[in-house]
MIROMI-883103 format. One record per residue (C-alpha): x negated, z, y; residue in one letter. Coordinates in steps of 0.001 Angstrom, whole numbers, plus 500000, padded with zeros to 6 digits. Layout:
BEGIN
XZYa
...
//
This chain:
BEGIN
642322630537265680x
642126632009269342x
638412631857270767x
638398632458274534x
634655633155274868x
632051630749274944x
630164631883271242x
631259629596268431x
632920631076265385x
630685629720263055x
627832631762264849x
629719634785265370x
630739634750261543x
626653634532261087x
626274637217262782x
628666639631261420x
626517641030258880x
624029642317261269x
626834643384263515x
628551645584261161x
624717646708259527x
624026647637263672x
620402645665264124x
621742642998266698x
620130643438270203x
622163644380272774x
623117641279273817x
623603639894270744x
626008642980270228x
628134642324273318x
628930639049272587x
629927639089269136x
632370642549270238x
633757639885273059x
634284637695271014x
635941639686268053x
638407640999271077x
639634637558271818x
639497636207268586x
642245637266265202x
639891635253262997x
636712636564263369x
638377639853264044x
640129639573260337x
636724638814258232x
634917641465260583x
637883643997259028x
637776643011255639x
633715643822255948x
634063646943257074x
637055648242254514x
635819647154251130x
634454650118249300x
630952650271248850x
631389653131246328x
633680651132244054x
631074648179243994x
628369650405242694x
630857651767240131x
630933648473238860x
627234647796239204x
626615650874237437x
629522650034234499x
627480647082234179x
624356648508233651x
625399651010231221x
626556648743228643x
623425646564228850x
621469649796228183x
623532649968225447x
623623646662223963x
619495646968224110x
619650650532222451x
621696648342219724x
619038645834219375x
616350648045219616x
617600650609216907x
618715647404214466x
615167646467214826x
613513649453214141x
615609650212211062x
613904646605209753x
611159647305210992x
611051650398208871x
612560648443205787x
609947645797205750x
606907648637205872x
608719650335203205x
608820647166200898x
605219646043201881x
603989649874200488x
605924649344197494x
604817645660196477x
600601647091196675x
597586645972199229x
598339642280197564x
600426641505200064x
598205642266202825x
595377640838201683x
597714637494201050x
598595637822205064x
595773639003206521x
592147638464203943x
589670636259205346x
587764633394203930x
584317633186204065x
581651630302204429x
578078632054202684x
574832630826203077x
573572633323200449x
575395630872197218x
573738629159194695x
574758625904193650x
573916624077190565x
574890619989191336x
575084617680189345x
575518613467190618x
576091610317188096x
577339607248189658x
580578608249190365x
580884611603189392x
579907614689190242x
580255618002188931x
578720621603191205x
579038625250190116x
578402627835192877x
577610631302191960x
578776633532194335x
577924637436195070x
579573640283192820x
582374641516195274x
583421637744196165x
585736635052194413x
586552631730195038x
588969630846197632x
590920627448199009x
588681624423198191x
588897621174199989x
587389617557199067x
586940614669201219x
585495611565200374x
584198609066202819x
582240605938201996x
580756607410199028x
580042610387201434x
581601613503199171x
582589616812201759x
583431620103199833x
584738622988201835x
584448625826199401x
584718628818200728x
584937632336199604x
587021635309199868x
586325639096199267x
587205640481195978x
589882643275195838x
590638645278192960x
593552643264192728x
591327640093192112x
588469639345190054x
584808638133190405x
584871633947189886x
582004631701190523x
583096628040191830x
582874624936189144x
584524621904190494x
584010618747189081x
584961615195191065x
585397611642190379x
584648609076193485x
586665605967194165x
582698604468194871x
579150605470194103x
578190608985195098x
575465608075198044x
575551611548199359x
577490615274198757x
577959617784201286x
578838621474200856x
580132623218203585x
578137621527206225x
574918621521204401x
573588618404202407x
573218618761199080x
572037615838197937x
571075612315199334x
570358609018197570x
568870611111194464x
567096613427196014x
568320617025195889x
568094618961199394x
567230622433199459x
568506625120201947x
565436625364203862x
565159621716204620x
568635621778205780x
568279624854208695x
565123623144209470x
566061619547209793x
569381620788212136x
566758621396214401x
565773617524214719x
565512617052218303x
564264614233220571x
562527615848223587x
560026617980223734x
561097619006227102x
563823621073225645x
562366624222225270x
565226626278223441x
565487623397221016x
561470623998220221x
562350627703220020x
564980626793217359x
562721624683215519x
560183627301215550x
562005630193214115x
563779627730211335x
560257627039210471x
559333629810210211x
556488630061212751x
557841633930213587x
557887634721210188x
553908633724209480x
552495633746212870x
554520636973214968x
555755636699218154x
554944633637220103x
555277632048223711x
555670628262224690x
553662626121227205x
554822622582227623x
552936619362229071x
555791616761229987x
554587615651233337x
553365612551231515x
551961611189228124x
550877612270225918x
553166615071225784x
551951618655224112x
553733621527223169x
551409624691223595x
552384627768220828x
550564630877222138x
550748633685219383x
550964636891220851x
549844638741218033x
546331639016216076x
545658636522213239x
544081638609210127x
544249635923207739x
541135634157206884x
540589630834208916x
541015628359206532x
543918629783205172x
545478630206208696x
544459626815209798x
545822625191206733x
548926626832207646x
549225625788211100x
548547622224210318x
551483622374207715x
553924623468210467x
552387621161213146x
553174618122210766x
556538619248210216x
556969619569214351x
555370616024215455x
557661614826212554x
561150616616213565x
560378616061217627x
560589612497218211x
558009612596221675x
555757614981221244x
552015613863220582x
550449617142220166x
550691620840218538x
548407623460220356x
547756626891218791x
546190629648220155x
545828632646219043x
543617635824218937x
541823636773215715x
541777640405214411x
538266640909216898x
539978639548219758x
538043636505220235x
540369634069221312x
540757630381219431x
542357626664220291x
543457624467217589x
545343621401218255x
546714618955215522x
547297615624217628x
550355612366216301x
547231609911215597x
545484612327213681x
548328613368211479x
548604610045211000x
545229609311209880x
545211612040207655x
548891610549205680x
547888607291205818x
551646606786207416x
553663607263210638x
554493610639210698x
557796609940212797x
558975607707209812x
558820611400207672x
562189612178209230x
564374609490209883x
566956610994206735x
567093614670205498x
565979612597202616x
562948611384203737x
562024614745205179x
562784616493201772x
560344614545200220x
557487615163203333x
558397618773203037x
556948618623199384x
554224616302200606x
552280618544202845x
553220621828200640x
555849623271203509x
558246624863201092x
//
């Protein structure tokens, strides 16, 4: 290698792809054309840039190209043509197939179950609605704590109507069976529907006013009552929940009263803080009332605590029946 100039090789060589591309400044350009004048090496790799064919290269690039496009055209008819053969054979075989891929199962709150608890054993039919059938049960058993997942699927007119009847034998006494989510039956008492929504709405505070809402409409306070709006004391003891109905009472007063007092037992007993149920309302002349049901004089009226009425679903079964809520 002859280098008479003062530019390295190694840089010149750097720069011979911008000096062949034209984008070096002009001094940058001067030196490296010095230096290729003095110097066979660089001058060698500068001609062997300059003579390869740039046409043959995107020959090749193109060549290349082409037979991926073609190798994906391949693939992509192949799986067409199955695609086509599997739709075909999926007509042919009926809507059973696609119900057995793609059907739902269902959890209904609308099913009626007969149970029936002995010791160990237990034994529940569930009769479900005419255009549904049973689908994929599932027991678990936990200290004597018995967990059935049965739910249900939509009938086809592939399938038939079937109502559930599953019987079980525990590995310990029964204590308590549960049916998808809800509870059943407890210690020997038999839990309806409407005690479970309404005791899922157990809350501590009183403070929490969407929890009150909650507890209001599984009540049914909306049902009875209309419409309503909350007012809340909790700046300090005793606390008071407010329920302002916003519509008209027509009922008769003793009948309405009773009412409210049947619900206001139910809250003081499901709230664990709250000392006091307010109602007001308007009656059907507009002349506006107050009644307010307090802790101490629910209790008075039992003869018990009222916050021991709900420590179990159980217990609150049994109060539900007490003070004529269902």
């Amino acid at each position: 290698m002859t280098n008479n100039t003062s530019l390295p090789c190694d840089i010149v060589q750097d720069l011979l792809p911008s000096y062949v591309d034209d984008i070096l400044s002009d001094t940058g350009t001067s030196a490296v054309a010095n230096h290729l004048q003095s110097c066979k090496s660089c001058q060698d790799i500068y001609n062997s840039m300059i003579t390869d064919d740039p046409h043959q290269d995107n020959a090749d690039q193109q060549e290349k190209e082409i037979d991926y496009l073609k190798k994906v055209r391949s693939k992509t008819r192949h799986f067409t043509v199955t695609a086509i053969l599997i739709a075909v054979l999926l007509a042919a075989s009926g809507t059973a197939v696609y119900f057995l891929i793609f059907s739902g199962e269902y959890i209904l709150n609308s099913v009626k179950y007969n149970l029936q608890v002995s010791s160990n054993s237990l034994k529940i039919e569930g009769i479900l609605p005419d255009d549904f059938t049973t689908g994929t049960q599932k027991i678990e058993e936990n200290d004597g704590v018995i967990s059935l997942t049965l739910p249900a699927k939509k009938k086809t007119f592939l399938s038939f109507h079937k109502n559930y009847n599953v019987s079980y034998t525990s590995t310990t006494a029964i204590r308590e069976v549960r049916v998808n989510g809800d509870i059943l039956w407890q210690d020997g008492t038999s839990i309806t529907a409407y005690v479970n929504r309404v005791y899922k709405s157990k809350h501590p505070y009183i403070g929490s006013a969407s929890d009150n809402a909650s507890l209001a409409l599984a009540l049914g306070v909306e049902d009875s009552f209309g419409g309503f709006t909350s007012k809340l004391q909790t700046s300090k003891q005793p606390y008071g929940w407010t329920i302002c109905l916003s519509e008209p009472q027509t009922a008769a007063e003793e009948i309405l009263r009773k009412k409210m007092t049947t619900y206001a037992y139910a809250i003081l007993a499901l709230i664990d803080n709250v000392d006091s149920i307010t109602w007001e309302y308007r009656d059907a002349s507009a002349q506006a009332h107050t009644y307010t049901i307090t802790t101490d004089e629910a209790n008075k009226q039992l003869g018990s605590d009222i916050k021991k009425t709900a420590e179990s679903i159980r217990d609150f079964q049994k109060f539900t029946r007490e003070i004529g809520l269902e």
